[in-house]
N, C-alpha and C positions, 0 to 999 in steps of 0.2 A: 575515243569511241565516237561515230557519227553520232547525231542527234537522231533521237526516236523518229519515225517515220510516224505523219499522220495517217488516216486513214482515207481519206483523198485522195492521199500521191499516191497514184500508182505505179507498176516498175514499170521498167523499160524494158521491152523485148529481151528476149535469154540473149540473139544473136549481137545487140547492140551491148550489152553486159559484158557478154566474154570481148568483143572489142576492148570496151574502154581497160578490162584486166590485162588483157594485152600491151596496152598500152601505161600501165602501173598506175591504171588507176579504179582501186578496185571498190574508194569509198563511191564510187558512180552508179547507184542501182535503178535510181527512181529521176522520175520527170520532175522533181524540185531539186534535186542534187546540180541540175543544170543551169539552174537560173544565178544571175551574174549576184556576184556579194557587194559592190562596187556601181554605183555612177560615177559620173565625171562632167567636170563642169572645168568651163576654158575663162581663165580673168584676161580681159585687154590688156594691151599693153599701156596704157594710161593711169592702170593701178596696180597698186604694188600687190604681190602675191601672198605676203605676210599678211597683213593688212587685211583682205579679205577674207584670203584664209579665217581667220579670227573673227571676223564681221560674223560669215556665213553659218561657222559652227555657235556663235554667240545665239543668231536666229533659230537656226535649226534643233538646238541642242544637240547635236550630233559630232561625232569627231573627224574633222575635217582636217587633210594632211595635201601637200603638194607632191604631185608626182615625182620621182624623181628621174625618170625615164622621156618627158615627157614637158618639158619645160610652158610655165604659165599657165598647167594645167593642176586642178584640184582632184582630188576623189572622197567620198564620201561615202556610207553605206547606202546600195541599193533604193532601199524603201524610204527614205531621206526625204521627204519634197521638199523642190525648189520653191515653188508657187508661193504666192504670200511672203518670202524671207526676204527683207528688206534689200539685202546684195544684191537677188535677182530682181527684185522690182526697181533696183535704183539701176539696170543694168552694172553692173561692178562683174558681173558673173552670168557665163552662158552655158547653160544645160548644152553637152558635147558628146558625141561618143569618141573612146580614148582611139579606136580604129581611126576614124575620120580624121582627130588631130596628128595624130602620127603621120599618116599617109599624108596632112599638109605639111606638115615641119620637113618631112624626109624630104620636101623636093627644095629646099633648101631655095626658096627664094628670096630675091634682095632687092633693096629700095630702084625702082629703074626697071626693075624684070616688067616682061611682058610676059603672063599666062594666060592661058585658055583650058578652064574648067569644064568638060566634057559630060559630066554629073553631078551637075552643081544643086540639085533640089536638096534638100530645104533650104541650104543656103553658108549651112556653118562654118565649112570647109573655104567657100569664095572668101566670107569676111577674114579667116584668116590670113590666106592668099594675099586681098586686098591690104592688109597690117601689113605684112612682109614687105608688098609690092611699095608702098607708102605714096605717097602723094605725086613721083615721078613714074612712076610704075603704069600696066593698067592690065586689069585683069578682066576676062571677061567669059559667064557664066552663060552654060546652054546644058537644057534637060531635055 
């Protein structure tokens, strides 16, 4: 059974409703039903993914699991903060959205590629880019 609806959320439009039923998903009624269960945070490749993994959920108290979809990537719950957890302030781990790291891995670069990042702001996609590309590489960012 969903969880009791506060009395804040309110629903979603009937016609955005029969959508989501449509589409088999019928626990979809209300504007909190939408909201992501999941952050995502990206470990460099200079640290191991275990390692962190463990660090970050030690900080956080929270259960922290590696992607498996999604390589050198963490997930964690939502409402999680980063901020203050020694991982993140020691850089070990970078607050990511799991869209933007995918769309870097998919393009499957390697030590030597030359890229050119078309919508590079904030920035987190180039730094990965940049890993991939590695020290022979060169990438290079424009918003």
């Amino acid at each position: 059974a969903p969880p009791p609806r506060a009395a804040a959320d309110p629903p979603l439009p009937n016609s955005l409703q029969k959508w989501y039923r449509a589409q088999q998903q019928q626990n979809i009624t209300t504007l909190s039903d939408l909201a992501p269960a999941y952050r995502y945070a990206r470990v460099p490749a200079r640290e191991d993914v275990d390692d962190v993994a463990r660090a970050l959920g030690a900080a956080t108290g929270a259960r922290v699991e590696a992607v498996t979809w999604l390589p050198r990537f963490l997930r964690l719950p939502a409402a999680t903060p980063l901020k203050n957890a020694a991982p993140y302030e020691e850089r070990r781990v970078f607050a990511m959205d799991a869209a933007s790291g995918f769309a870097a891995n998919a393009l499957g670069v390697e030590p030597g590629d030359v890229v050119l990042d078309l919508c590079a702001a904030p920035g987190a996609k180039l730094l990965c880019l940049a890993e991939a590309a590695g020290a022979s590489g060169v990438v290079y960012g424009v918003d």
